[in-house]
N, C-alpha and C positions, 0 to 999 in steps of 0.2 A: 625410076621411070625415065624414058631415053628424052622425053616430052618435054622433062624438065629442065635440060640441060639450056635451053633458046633463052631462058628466063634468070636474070640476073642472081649471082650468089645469096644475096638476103632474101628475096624473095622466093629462093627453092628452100631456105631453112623453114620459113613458113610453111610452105606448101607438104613441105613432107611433115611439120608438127602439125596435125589439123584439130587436137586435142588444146595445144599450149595456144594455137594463132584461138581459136572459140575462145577457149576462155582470157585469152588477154581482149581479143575485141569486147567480151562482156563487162571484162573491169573501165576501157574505156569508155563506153557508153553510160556504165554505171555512176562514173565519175563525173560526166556530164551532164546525168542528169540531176545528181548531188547537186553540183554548180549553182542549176539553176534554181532550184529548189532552195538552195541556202538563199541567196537572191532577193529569191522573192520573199522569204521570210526577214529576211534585212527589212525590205521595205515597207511590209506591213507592221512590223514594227514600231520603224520609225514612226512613221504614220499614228498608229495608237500612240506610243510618247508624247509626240508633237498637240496631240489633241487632249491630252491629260495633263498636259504641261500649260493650254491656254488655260480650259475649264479653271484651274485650280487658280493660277493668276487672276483670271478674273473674278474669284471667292475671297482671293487672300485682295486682291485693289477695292472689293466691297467690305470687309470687315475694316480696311485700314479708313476707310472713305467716313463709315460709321464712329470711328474711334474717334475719329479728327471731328466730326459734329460733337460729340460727348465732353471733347477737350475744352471746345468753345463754348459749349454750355455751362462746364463747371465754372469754366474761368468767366462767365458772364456772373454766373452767379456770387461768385466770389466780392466780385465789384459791389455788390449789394454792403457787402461790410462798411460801416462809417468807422471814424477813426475811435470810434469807445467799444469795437466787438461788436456792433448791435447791428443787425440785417434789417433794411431798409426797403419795405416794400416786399417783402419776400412773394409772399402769396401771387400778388401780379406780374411780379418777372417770370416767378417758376411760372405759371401759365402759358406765358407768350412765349418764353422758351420752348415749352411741350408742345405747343403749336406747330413751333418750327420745327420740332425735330420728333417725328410718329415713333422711333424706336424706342423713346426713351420713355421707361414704365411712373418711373416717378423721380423727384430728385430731392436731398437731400443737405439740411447745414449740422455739422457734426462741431461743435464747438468742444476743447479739448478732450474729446474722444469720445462725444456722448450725446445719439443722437438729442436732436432738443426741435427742428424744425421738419415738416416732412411734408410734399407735394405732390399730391393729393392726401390729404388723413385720413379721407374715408378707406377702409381697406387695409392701410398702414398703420394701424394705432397699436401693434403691436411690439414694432421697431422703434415706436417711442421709449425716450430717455434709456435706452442700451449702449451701454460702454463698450465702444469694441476694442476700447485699448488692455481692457481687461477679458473679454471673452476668450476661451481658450483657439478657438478655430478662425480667429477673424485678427486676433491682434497680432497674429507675426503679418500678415500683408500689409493691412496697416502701418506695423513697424516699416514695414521696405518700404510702402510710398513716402512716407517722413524723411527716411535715409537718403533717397537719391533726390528729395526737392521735386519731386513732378509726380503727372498722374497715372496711376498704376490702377490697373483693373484686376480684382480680387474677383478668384471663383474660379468655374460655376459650386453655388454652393447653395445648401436648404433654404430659403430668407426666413426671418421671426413672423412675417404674414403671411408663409407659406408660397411654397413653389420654387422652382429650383432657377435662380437667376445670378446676373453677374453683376458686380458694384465697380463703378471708376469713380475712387477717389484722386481729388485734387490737392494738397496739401498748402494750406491758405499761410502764409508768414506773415506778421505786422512787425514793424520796424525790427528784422531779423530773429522775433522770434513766434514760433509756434501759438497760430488759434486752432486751430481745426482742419476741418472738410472740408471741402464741397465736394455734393458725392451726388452720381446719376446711378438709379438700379433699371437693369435693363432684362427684362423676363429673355430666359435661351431660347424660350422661342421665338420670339421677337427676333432675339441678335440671329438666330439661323434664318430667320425668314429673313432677312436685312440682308447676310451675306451672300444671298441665292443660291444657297445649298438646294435648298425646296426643286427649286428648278429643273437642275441638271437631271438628265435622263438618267433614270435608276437601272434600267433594263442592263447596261452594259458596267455601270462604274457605283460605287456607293462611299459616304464620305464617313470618316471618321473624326473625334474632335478630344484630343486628351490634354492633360498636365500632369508635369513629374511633381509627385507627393515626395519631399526630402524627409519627411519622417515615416513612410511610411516604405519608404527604398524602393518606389513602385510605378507606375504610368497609371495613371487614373482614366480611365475612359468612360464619355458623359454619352453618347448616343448608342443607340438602341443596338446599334449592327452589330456582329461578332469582331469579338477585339483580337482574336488571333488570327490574324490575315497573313502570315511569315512566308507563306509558300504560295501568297497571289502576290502579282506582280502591282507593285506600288509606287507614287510620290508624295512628298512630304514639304511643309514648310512652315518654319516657324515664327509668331508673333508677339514680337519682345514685350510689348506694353501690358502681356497677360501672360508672359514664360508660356504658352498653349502652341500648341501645333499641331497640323488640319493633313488630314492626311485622304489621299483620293486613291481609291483601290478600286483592281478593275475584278470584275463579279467573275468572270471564266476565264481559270489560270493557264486549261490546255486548251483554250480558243484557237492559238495561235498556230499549236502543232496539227489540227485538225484539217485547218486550212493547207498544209504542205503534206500530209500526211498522204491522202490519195494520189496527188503529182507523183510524189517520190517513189511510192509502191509500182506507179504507172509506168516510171521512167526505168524501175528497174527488172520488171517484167519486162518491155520493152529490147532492153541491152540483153537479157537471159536468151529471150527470141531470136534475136540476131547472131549471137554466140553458137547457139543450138546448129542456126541455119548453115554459121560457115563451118561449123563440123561436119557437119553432113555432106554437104558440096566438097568439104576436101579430100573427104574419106572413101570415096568410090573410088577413084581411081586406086589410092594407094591398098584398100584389099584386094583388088585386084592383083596389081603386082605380087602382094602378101600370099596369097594364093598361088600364084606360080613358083615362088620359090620355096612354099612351104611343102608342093608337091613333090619337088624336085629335091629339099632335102630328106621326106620320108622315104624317097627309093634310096640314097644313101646312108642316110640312118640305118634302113634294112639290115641292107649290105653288110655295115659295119655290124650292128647288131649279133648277124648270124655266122659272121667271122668269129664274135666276141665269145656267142654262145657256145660256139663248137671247139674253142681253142681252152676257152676258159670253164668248162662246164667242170660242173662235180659229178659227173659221172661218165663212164666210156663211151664215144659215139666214134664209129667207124663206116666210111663209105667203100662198101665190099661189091664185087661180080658177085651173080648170082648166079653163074655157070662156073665156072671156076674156083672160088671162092677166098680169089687171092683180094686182099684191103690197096683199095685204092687211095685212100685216106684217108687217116687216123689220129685221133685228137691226143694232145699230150697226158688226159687223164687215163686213157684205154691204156696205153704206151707204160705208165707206170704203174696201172695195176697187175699189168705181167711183166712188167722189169725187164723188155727192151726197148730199143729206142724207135724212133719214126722210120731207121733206113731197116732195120732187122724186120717191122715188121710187116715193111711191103714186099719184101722178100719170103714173106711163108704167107699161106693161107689160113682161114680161120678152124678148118679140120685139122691141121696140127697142133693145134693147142688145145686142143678139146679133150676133156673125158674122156677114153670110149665108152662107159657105160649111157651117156648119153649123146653121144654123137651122133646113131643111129637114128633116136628119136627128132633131131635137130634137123638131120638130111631131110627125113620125111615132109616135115615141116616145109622147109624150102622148097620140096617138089611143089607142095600143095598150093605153095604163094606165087612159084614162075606160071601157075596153072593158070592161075586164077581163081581156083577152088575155096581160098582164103584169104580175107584183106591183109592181116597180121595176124603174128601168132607171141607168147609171149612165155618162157618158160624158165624154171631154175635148172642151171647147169654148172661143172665145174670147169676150170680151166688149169691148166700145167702153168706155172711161170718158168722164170729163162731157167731159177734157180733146183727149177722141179720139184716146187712145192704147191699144193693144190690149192685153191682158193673158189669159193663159194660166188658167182651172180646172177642176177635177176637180168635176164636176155630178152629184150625187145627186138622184133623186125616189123619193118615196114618197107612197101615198094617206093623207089625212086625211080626209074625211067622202066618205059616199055620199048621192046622190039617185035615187032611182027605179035602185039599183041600178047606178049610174053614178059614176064619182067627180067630185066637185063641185071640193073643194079638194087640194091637195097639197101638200105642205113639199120646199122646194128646197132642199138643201147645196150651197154651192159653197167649194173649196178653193182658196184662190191655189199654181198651180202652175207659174208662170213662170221661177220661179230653175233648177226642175227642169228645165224643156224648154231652158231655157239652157245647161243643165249638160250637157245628154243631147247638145247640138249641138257643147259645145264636146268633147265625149268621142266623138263620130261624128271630128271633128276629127283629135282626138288619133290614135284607133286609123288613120288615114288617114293622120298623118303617121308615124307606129311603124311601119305598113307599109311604107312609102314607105325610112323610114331603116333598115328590116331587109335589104329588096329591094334598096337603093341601096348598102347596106355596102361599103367598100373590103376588110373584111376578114367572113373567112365567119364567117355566126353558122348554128346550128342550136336549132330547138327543137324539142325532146323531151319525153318524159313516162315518168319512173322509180315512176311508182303501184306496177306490179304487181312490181317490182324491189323494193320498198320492203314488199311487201305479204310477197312469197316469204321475205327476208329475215327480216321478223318470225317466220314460221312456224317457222325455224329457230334462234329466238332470239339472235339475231346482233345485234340491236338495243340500244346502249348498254353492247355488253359492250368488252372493254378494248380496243385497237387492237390490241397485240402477238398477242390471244389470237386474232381475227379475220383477222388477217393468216396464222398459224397455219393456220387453218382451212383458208382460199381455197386453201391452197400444199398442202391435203394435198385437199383436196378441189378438184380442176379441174373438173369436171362441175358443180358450183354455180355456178361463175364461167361456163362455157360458157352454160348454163343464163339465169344473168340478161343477160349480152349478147341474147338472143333477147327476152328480155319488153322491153328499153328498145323502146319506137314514137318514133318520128324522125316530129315534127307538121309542121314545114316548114322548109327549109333555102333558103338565099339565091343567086344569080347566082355567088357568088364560092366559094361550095362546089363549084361545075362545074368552077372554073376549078383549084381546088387538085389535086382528086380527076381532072380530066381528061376527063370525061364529058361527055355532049352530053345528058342531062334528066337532072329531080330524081326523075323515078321509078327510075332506077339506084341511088342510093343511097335512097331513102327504104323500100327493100323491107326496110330492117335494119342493124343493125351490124354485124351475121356476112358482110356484102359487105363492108366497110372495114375492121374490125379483123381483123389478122394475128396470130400466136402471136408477133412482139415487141412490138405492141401490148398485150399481154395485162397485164404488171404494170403498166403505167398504166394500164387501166381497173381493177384490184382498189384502186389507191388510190380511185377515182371511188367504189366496192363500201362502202370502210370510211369514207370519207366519211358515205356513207348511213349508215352503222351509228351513228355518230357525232354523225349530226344536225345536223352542219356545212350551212352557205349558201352557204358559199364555194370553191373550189379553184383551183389555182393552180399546176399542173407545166408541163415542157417534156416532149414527147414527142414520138415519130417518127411518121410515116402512109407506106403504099406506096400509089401512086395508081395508076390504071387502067394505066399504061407499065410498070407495076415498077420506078417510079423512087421512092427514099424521100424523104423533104421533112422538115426539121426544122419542127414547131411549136409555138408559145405557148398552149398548152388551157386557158381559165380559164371556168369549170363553177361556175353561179351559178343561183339558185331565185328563180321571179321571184315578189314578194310577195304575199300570200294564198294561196300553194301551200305555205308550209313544212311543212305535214302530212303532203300528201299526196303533194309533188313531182311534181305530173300537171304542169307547166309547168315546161321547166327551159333556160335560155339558155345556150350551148358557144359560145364564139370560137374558132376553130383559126387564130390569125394565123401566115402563113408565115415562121418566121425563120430561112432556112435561108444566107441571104446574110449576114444580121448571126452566125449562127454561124460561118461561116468567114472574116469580119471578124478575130471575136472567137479563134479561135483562131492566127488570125496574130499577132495582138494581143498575145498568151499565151505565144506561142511567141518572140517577139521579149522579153517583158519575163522570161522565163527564161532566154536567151539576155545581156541585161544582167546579170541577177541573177547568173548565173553567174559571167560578167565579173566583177562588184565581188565573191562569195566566195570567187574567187581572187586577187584583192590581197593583200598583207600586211599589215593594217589595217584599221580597223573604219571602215566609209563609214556616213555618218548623213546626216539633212538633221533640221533644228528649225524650230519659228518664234522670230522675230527677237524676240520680247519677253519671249515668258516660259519661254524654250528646255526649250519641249515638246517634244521629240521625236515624228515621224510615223513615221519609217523609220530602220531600224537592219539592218546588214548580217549575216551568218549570222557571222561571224568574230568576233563578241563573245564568241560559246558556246569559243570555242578559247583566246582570249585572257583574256577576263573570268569564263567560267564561267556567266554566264547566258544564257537564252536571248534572242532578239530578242523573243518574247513579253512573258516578263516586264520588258522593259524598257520598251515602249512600253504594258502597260496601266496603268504609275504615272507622274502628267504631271511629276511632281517626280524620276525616278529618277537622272538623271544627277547633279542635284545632292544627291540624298542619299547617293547611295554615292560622293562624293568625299572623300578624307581628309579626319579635321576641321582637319587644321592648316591645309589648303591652300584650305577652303571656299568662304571670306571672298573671300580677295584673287582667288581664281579670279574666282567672282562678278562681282566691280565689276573686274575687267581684263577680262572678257568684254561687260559692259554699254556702259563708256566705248569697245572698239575698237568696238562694233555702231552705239553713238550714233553717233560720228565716222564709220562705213560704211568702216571700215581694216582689211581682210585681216588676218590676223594667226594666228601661228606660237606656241606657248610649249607647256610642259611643266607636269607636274601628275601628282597620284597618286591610283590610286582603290583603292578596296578588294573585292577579286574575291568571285565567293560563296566559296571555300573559306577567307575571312578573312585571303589574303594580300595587300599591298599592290603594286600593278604601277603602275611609270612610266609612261605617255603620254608620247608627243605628238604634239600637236593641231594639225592645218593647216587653218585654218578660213577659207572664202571666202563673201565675204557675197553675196546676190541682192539685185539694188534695183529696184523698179521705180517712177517716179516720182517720182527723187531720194531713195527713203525705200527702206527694210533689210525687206523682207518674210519674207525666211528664211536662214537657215546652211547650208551644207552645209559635209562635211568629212570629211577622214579623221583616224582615229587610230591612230599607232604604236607599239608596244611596244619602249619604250626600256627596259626593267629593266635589262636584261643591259648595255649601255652606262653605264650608270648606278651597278649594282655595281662594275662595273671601274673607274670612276671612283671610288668610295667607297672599293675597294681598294687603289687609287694613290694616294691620300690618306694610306690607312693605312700603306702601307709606306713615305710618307714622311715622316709623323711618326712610327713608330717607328724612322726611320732622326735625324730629328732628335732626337727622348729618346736612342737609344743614345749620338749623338752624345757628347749634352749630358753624358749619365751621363760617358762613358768620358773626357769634359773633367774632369768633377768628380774623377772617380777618376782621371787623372794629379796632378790636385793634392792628391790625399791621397798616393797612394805617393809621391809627391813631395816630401812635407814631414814624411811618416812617416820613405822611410830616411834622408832626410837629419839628420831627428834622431838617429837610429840610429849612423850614421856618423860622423855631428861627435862622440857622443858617443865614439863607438870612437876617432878618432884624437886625441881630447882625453887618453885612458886611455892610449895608446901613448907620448904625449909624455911623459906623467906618469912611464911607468914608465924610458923612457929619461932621462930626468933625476933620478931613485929614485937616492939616497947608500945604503941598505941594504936586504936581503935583504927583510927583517920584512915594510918597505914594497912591497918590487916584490910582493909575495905578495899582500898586500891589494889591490894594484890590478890582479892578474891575477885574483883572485876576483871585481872589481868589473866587469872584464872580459869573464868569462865570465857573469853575469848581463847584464851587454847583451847579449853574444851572444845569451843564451837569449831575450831578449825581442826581436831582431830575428827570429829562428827565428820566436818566434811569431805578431810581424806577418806576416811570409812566407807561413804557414799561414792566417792570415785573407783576406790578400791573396788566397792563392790558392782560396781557396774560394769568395771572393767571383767572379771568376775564371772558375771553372768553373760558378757560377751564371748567370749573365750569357752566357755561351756555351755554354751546354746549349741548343742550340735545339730538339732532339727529345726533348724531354719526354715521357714514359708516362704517362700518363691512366688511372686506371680508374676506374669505378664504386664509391666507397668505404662503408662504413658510419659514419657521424657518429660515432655513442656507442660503437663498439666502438673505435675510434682515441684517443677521451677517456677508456676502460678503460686505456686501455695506457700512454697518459700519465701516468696517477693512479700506475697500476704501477710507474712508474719512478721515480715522482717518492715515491713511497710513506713511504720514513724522512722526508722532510720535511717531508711533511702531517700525519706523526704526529709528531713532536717540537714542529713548532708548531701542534700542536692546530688543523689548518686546515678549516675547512666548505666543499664544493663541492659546490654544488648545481646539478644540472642539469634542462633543462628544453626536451628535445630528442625527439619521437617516436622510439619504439624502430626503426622501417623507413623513418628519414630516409638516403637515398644521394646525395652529391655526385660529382664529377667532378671528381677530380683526382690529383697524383703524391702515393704512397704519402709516400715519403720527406719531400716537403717541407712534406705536411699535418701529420706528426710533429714536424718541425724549429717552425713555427708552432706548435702547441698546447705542444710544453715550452718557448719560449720566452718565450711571453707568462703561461703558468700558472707555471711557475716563478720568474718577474719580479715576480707579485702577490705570490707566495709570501717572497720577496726584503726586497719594500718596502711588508710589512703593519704596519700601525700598531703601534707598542709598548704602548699600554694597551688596547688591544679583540681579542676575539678577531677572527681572519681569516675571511669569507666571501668564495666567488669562484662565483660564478651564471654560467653557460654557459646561453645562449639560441639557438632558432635559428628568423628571421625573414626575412618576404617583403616589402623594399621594393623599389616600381617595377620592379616582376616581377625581381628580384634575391635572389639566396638569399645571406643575412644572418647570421655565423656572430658574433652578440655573448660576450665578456667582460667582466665588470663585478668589482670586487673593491672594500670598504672600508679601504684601503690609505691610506699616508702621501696618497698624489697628489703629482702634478706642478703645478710652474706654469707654464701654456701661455704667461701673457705674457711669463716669462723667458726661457721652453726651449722655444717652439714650432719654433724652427728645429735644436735638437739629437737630438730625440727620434728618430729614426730617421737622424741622421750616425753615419760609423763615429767609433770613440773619441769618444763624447760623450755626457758622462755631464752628469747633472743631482741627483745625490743624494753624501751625503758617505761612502757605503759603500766600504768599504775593496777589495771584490771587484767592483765598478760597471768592466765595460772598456768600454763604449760599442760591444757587437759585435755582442749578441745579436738587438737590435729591426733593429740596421743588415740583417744577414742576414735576419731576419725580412722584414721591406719588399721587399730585392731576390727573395725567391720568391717574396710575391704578386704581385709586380707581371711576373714570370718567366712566371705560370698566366694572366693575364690579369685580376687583381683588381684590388683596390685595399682598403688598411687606413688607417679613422681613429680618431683619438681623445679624446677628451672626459674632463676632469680638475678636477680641483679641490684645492688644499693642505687637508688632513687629512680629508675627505670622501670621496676615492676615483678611480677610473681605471677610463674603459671602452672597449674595444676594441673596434669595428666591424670583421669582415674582411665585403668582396665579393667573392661567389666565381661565377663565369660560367656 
């Protein structure tokens, strides 16, 4: 503005910011009115401090004013003491005292810590004779008033006559050392009414009154108000002679800001208004100016604009006479669509480059537009380049100037539109040869248009709802499905649709669906139905057709949307290829491989085929499920099965003996173990023949048989004849025991007989038939061992029951009972109370008192006896342990006596070498087996294995 120039350089930068000058005036005013706002909250501030700062002085100069009477009083009374401890006149000082001083509730002589005088006693007889050097709650104050020599005000606290009050004692000394109190109790509410707490106006401030509890890590607060006051505004102040401090808090914490709160709002609406206003006032003039040069740069803009457009355009614009038809100027795109320059082509007119096949039509044209007859006209024409090569565009005219009412000039657009005529010739083409490959099809196509099928369906909301619910529908609703078979329009169908359907024209079938589809046709087209629903492109069933003969035809229907239809489905392409030859290929085919399949399910053995490398299994015969327990499913969809469910002992060498005969291409026969599902382990075996094709192993094939049962009996024949060689062995060993037993027996018997026949006197012969007849006894009772052992060893039909563990170790203890208690023996067990084995009653009893009474036997002489009965699971074996801290054996002397008969390994005079012997022949009788583990002076422990 020229306006502005009179007005100093900083003041025109204002003037033209009328945006920056508003709002910087708004921030200064805003700031001024902050100012003052803060201000005045300074000052009412102050003000409430100032006034909460007298109040509370003058509360804490009345509590101190009170304290200092209490002081005088104890120490009045204190004077009462004469020089023997005895209070003199008590009763009438404490009087005249209470007189003078109304706060004080009663007062008190505490001679070495226990009240003994009290004033007034009516009311107080409860406080009598209480020790408060011993009270839990009273003797630490106490203590401090002692400590520091002066008086110390204790509380507020419950008193012994009830009510919640404070005690100042005085701490009385006679010739340096400790009598007592003197003590004044003074009710809190008395001491609050004394302090003029009462008074102070509650409306605005309320007081608080606490003491820090040092065991309790806490502030104690004694009046009624809320103790968490953190977030109102507070003072404090504290009174040594009670550690208390009185605290004055003001009742409305945002008092303060309520009072600055509307000013501040006021003052900044205010500055907002003023800001507003110098925007406003600045802004007129300068849209103004805004305006004139905005107008003045859109006629330039133009200008340039249509410089821009014409020079730069993508397509040809030329300004031509329209009597002449020579270019008056022409844009650089026109120029290089015919490939000469700006000076060549002001030098020809626009009829030299033209067609002639339309050239003619173009003159016309122009007559009609110098007429006036036509505003514009617009047409496709070709044009010659410099090179003489034709090119294709889309020709706009329109009038620029008149003369005498006549158009002088005209502007020519011309479009390069050669790729398009190109495109449009080779898509004349195309549709020529889609015809051609529709019409020519070997196999029949139809197109259709599912629009109004599509359209019905919507109506009925069918569209994207679930298949299941759709399918549903169709099957309760048949009239819908009849219904859209009538709306499909069949647009044109092929030569080879005559030939399926048997007709002689396409207007036979083209009159509809309801000519072709039959009621078995019916559920294939509801899938075509939820197709639609569905919004599928694609489909892909086998379905039947009855053709004009009444003969049926199987065929291949695959129902596809040809692209740029998917909306609407008005175009939609159907193959019906005939497969009605390849189906009954296919079910010979079917019937021939169920016909094998049969075949291999009745084998006796499992037929497989693998490949040769990484023995995948393809195929597995139905007799695995009979044999193995799984199915042929499960076995071929894990490429690893075979070799994970084979025993793990047999794994390995399976493995690499299957890898080495397949390298080598060797046939081959072996056995091996797998593990069925029900977790039993079944023998095989495997007769595997290899396929080669080109010197090299392409796959396995094979059966597998179930040898278990083979394999048991063989394992059984095994067994019965190693137990037939241990009986053997045994019944070898035991000829040579009875063998060397009686014959000790004997030698000694006919040693005794000699003896006695050669006996000179009576005396003698008598002692050597007493010695006699102890052989005898003692052959008798090898006889009875003998024969027990005997009838162990030929018990073959042994009785089994189901026993109870720890009621069989009751029974033993039972029996064995005087000698667990005579030698103070401990047995501890360590056997679930519903543990049950399998075995004979009798010979489970003959083992537990053998082996317990043997501990029992040869328990160390200086320690008491323990014997620990355990009972454990190794290698899935039920584990019946004894353990005792007994003398012990030693295995490297006696490892071969310990279970012979007569073979003893200790120097006990009652040791026959029979017990452990019979012991061994029952376990080994049930099918066990017992070891044992020992050590000299350490102890012996007995493993039985029981089956």
């Amino acid at each position: 503005m020229k306006s502005d120039k009179k007005y100093p350089k900083f003041i025109r930068w204002f003037l033209k910011r009328p945006k920056t000058t508003g709002f910087i005036t708004f921030l200064f005013l805003s700031y001024v009115a902050c100012f003052i706002v803060s201000q005045q909250y300074k000052l009412i501030k102050e003000d409430e401090q100032r006034e909460m700062n007298n109040i509370l002085n003058v509360v804490h100069q009345n509590i101190e004013q009170a304290l200092k009477n209490c002081y005088t009083t104890t120490l009045t009374l204190a004077l009462t003491i004469n020089d023997k401890g005895i209070p003199e006149n008590f009763d009438y000082v404490s009087e005249k005292l209470m007189e003078s001083n109304h706060n004080i509730n009663a007062v008190q002589l505490v001679p070495n810590g226990i009240i003994k005088y009290i004033y007034p006693l009516n009311g107080n007889e409860a406080a009598l004779n209480l020790n408060i050097l011993t009270t839990p709650n009273l003797k630490k104050e106490a203590l401090k008033s002692i400590a520091k020599k002066k008086m110390y005000f204790a509380g507020p606290f419950e008193l012994k006559q009830g009510g919640l009050g404070i005690v100042g004692r005085f701490p009385v000394f006679q010739n340096n050392k400790f009598w007592g109190f003197s003590a004044v109790i003074i009710k809190l509410e008395n001491f609050l009414k004394a302090s003029g707490i009462k008074n102070v106006d509650d409306s605005k401030y309320y007081f608080q009154f606490s003491k820090y509890n040092i065991e309790e890590q806490k502030e104690i607060f004694y009046l009624t108000n809320k103790s968490d006051f953190s977030k109102n505004y507070y003072i404090s102040t504290d009174i040594p002679d009670g550690d208390w401090k009185i605290y004055l808090i003001s009742k409305n914490k945002n008092y303060l800001y309520s009072q600055i709160f509307i000013p501040g709002i006021i003052g900044i609406i205010l500055a907002a208004l003023f800001g507003i206003l110098i925007y406003t006032l600045l802004k007129i003039p300068r849209e103004l100016q805004s305006l004139v040069t905005t107008q003045a740069t859109k006629l330039l803009n133009s200008e340039i604009k249509f410089q821009a457009i014409f020079d730069q355009a993508a397509v040809g614009i030329a300004h031509i006479d329209s009597f002449t038809g020579d270019f008056i100027e022409i844009n650089n795109q026109y120029c290089q669509l015919l490939g000469y320059s700006q000076q060549e082509m002001k030098e020809r007119n626009f009829q030299s480059v033209t067609h002639p096949e339309e050239l003619e039509e173009d003159l016309m044209n122009l007559e009609k537009l110098r007429n006036g007859k036509i505003k514009d006209y617009s047409m496709e024409k070709r044009y010659f380049t410099k090179s003489g090569a034709i090119v294709w565009a889309n020709l706009t005219v329109s009038p620029l100037f008149k003369k005498n009412k006549k158009v002088s000039t005209h502007i020519s657009i011309v479009e390069d539109i050669s790729l398009k005529k190109e495109s449009e010739k080779l898509i004349k083409k195309s549709e020529i040869r889609f015809k051609s490959l529709f019409e020519d099809s070997p196999i029949p196509l139809w197109e259709e248009d599912f629009s109004e099928v599509k359209n019905y369906l919507q109506e009925l909301n069918l569209i994207y709802e679930s298949p299941e619910t759709v399918a549903i529908y169709f099957k309760t609703h048949p009239d819908v499905v009849e219904k859209c078979i009538s709306l499909v329009r069949i647009i044109d169908l092929n030569a080879m649709c005559l030939d399926l359907h048997k007709v002689k024209t396409k207007k036979e079938l083209i009159l509809g669906l309801s000519q072709i589809i039959d009621k078995d046709s019916i559920p294939d087209f509801t899938k075509q139905l939820i197709a639609v629903t569905q919004g599928q492109k694609q489909l892909i069933i086998d379905t039947k057709i009855k053709n004009s003969q009444g003969e049926y035809r199987d065929v291949n229907l695959r129902w596809n949307v040809i692209r740029g239809y998917e909306k609407s489905l008005g175009r939609i392409i159907i193959s019906t290829e005939d497969i009605t030859d390849r189906k009954y290929s296919e079910k010979i085919i079917l019937n021939s491989q169920k016909r094998v399949e049969s075949l291999i399910n009745t084998i006796d053995g499992i037929v497989w085929e693998c490949d040769s490398s990484s023995f995948t299994f393809n195929f597995i015969s139905q007799k695995v499920e009979n044999i193995l327990g799984y199915t042929p499913e499960e076995w071929l969809e894990n490429p690893t099965f075979w070799q994970d469910h084979i025993y793990s002992e047999d794994r390995e060498w399976v493995r690499n003996y299957c890898m080495i005969k397949t390298n080598d291409n060797l046939d081959h026969d072996f056995e091996y173990r797998m593990v069925a599902k029900n977790g039993s382990i079944v023998w095989l075996r495997d007769i595997v023949n290899i396929v080669i094709e080109n010197g090299k192993a392409v796959s396995l094939r094979g059966i597998m048989i179930d040898v278990t049962k083979t394999k048991e009996a063989e394992k059984d024949l095994n067994d019965s004849f190693n137990l037939v060689k241990e009986q053997n062995k045994r019944l070898l060993n035991f000829s040579y025991i009875v063998s060397h037993n009686l014959r000790s027996h004997t030698s000694n018997i006919a040693s005794i007989v000699a003896l006695i026949e050669s006996s000179e006197t009576e005396e003698e012969k008598e002692q050597l038939i007493e010695l006699l007849k102890t052989v005898s006894c003692s052959l008798n009772e090898t006889m009875l061992h003998l024969n027990e052992v005997i009838n162990i060893r030929t018990n073959i039909g042994l009785v089994s029951e189901l026993l109870n563990l720890e009621q069989y170790i009751i029974t033993v203890k039972n029996v064995l009972s005087e000698q667990i208690a005579s030698h103070e023996v401990i047995i501890l067990t360590e056997i679930p109370k519903d543990t049950m084995i399998n075995y004979n009653p009798a010979y489970l009893e003959s083992v537990l008192y053998n082996i317990i009474s043997n501990s029992i036997r040869y328990k160390h002489p200086s320690r008491k006896a323990i014997i620990t009965i355990k009972f454990l699971i190794e290698n899935d074996m039920k584990v019946l342990q004894i353990s005792d801290n007994g003398i012990g054996i030693d295995l490297v002397r006696n490892a071969d006596k310990i279970f012979g008969m007569y073979k003893t390994f200790s120097n006990n005079l009652d040791s026959k070498g029979i017990g452990l012997f019979i012991t061994k022949n029952q376990i080994d009788a049930m099918g066990g087996n017992i070891t044992v583990e020992s050590e000299p002076n350490v102890g012996t422990t007995f493993k039985i294995y029981i089956q």
